[in-house]
N, C-alpha and C positions, 0 to 999 in steps of 0.2 A: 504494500500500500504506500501510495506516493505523499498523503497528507494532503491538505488543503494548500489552495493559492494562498496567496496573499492579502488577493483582491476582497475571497471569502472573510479571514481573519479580522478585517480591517471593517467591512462590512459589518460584522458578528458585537466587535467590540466599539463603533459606532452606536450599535444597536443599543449597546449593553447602557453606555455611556447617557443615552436620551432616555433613561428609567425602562427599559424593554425590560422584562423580566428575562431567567436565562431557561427557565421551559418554553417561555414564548419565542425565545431566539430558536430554541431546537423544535419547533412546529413551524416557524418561516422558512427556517433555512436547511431543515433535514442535519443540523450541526452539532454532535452530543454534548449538552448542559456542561459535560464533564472538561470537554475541549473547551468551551467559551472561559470555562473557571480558568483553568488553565493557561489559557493565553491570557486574562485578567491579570492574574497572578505573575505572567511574565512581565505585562506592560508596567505593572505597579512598583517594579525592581529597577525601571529603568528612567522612576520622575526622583527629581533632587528629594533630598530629606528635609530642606527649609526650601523656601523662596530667598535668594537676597536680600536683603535691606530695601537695598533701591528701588526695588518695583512695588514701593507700594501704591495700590490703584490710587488713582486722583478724586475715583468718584464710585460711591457703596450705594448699597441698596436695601434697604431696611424694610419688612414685613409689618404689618402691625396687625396685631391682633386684640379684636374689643373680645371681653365675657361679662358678663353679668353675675356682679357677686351680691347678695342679701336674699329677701325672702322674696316669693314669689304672694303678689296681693289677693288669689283667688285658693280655694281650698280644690284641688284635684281631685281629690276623691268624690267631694260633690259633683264633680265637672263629669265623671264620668257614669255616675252610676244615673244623674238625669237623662243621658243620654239614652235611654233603654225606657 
């Protein structure tokens, strides 16, 4: 067995790269889970252990998240058993 291209691998770990799951890789691409880990594993040996100094970005991007913390103003249990 010759193994995969290149073109394949790169593809696979693309995939992996945009949240593709690695079952979902191996039902696109007929590629076993086991190989995508694996090359995963290879590309991960090959990025620096820090970033330098110097590149740090100019400009971040920050998520925000509301939740609702205290009591809620209606009794739920009312709320559902009216329903019936």
């Amino acid at each position: 067995m010759l193994g995969y291209s290149q073109d394949v691998k790169e593809m696979c770990l693309k995939m992996y790269c945009n949240g593709i799951g690695l079952r979902q890789i191996e039902r696109y691409t007929d590629v076993s889970h086991n190989s995508v880990i694996n090359w995963v594993k290879e590309a991960a040996t090959q990025l620096p252990e820090f970033l330098p100094i110097d590149t740090i970005p100019e400009v971040g991007e920050l998520d925000k998240l509301q939740t609702f913390v205290g009591s809620k103003k209606r009794d739920l249990a009312m709320d559902w058993s009216e329903s019936f």
